[in-house]
C-alpha positions in Angstrom: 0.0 0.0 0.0 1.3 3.7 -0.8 2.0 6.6 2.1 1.3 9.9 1.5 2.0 12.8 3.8 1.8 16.6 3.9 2.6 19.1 5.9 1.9 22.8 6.3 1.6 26.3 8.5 -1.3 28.3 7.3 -3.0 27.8 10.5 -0.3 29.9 12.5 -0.6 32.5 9.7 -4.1 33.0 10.0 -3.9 33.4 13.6 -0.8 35.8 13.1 -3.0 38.0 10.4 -5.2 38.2 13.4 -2.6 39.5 15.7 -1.5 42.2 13.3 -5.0 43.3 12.3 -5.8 43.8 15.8 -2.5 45.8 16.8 -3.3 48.2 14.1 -6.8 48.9 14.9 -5.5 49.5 18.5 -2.7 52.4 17.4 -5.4 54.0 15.3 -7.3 54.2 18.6 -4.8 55.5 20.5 -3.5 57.6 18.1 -7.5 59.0 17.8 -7.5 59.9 21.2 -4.2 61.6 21.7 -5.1 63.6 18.8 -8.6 64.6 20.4 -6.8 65.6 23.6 -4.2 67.5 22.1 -6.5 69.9 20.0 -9.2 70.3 22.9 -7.8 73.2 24.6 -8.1 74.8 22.1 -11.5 75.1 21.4 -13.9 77.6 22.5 -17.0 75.6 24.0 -15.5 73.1 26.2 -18.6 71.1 26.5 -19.7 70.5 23.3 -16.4 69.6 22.6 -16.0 66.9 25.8 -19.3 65.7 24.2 -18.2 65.0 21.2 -14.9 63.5 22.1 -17.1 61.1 24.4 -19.2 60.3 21.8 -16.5 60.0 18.9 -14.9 57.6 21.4 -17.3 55.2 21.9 -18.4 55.1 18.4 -14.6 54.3 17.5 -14.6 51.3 20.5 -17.5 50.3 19.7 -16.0 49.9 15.6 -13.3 48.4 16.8 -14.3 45.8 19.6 -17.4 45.3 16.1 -14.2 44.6 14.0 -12.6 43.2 16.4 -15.7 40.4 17.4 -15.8 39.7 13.1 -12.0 39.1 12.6 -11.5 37.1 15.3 -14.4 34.8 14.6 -13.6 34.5 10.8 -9.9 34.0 11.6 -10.4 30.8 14.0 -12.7 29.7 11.8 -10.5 29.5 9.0 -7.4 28.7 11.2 -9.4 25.4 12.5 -10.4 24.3 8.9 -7.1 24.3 7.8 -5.0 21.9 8.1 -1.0 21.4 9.4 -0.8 18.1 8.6 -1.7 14.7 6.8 -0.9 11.3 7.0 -2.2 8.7 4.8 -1.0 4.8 5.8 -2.7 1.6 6.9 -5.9 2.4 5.4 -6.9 5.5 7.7 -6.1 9.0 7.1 -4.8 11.3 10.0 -5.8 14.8 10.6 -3.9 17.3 12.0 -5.2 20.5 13.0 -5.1 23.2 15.5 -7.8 21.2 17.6 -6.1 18.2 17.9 -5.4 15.1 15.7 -8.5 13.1 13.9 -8.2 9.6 12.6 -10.1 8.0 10.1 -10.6 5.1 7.8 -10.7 6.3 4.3 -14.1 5.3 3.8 -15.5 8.0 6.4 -14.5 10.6 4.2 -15.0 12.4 1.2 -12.2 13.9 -0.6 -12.3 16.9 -3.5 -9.9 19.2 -5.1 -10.4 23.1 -6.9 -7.5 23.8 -9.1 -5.8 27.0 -9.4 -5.2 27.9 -13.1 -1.8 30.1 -13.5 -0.4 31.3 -16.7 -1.2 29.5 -19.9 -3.5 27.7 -18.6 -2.0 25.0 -16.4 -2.5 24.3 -13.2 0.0 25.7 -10.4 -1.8 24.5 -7.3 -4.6 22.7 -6.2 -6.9 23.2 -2.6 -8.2 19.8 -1.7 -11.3 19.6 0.9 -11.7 16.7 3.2 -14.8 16.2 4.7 -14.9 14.2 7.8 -18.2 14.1 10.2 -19.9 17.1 8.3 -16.8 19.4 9.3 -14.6 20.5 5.9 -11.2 20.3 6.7 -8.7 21.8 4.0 -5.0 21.5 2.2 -4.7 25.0 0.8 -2.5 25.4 -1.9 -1.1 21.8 -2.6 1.5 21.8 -5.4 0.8 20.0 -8.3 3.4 17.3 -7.5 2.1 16.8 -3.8 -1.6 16.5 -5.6 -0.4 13.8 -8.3 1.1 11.8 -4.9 -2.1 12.3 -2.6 -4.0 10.7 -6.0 -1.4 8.0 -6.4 -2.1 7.1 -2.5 -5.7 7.5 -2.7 -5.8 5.5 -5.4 -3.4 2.7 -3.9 -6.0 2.1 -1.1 -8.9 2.1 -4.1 -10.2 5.3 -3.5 -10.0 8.4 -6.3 -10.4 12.0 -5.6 -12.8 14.5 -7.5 -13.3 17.9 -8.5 -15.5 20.0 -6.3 -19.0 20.8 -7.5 -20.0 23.6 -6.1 
């Protein structure tokens, strides 16, 4: 019987897009305040301005802990669905993701690919999607090479993979 095995980070990079997004959003915050205190003494009614700067305050928190909420969600999200690594041997197929590891026989899952078209019309990467107990787990940008060896393995333990339909 044929091995197959993969390995990748995206999950870490997700989580670190996160990270970034989040530090930014915080300096323009900060640097939205200091700005507001700076130019305050120089206005002429003081309490329509302390108003204002309240309100503009907890508009711009509110924004941000908003944005904040949303990238989060959609970030562990993606993070969870894809995956580090993958092991194909013995008949079972092991998932590795940020959660944990998930084993399964071949036949509790469905396998299917998207291809990537590049210049002149060949392929120069393929995203295969596993689904295993209704949750779609997926190998983003698989190199062609590591896509013709996942099919040779697949089909070593009689199984084929197949295009995504929708």
């Amino acid at each position: 019987m044929s091995e197959w095995s993969w390995e990748g980070n995206d999950a870490e990079w997700a989580i670190n897009i996160h990270s970034i997004g989040m530090v930014i959003s915080m300096l323009f915050l900060v640097l939205y305040v200091v700005i507001i205190i700076t130019l305050s003494p120089y206005a002429e009614d003081n309490q329509l301005l302390e108003l204002s700067i309240v309100a503009s305050i907890m508009v711009v928190t509110f924004t941000s802990l908003a944005v904040y909420s949303y990238t989060r969600i959609k970030s562990i999200r993606r993070a969870i669905a894809n995956l580090k690594k993958v092991e194909i041997r013995d008949g079972l197929i092991i998932l590795n993701t940020i959660n944990g590891a998930y084993t399964a026989k071949l036949n509790e899952i469905t396998i299917c690919y998207k291809t990537i078209i590049g210049r002149g019309f060949r392929p120069y990467a393929y995203n295969v999607f596993i689904n295993y107990q209704g949750i779609t787990y997926q190998i983003p940008y698989l190199k062609p090479e590591d896509y013709g060896a996942l099919r040779q393995a697949l089909k070593g333990h009689g199984m084929d993979i197949s295009e995504c339909t929708a």
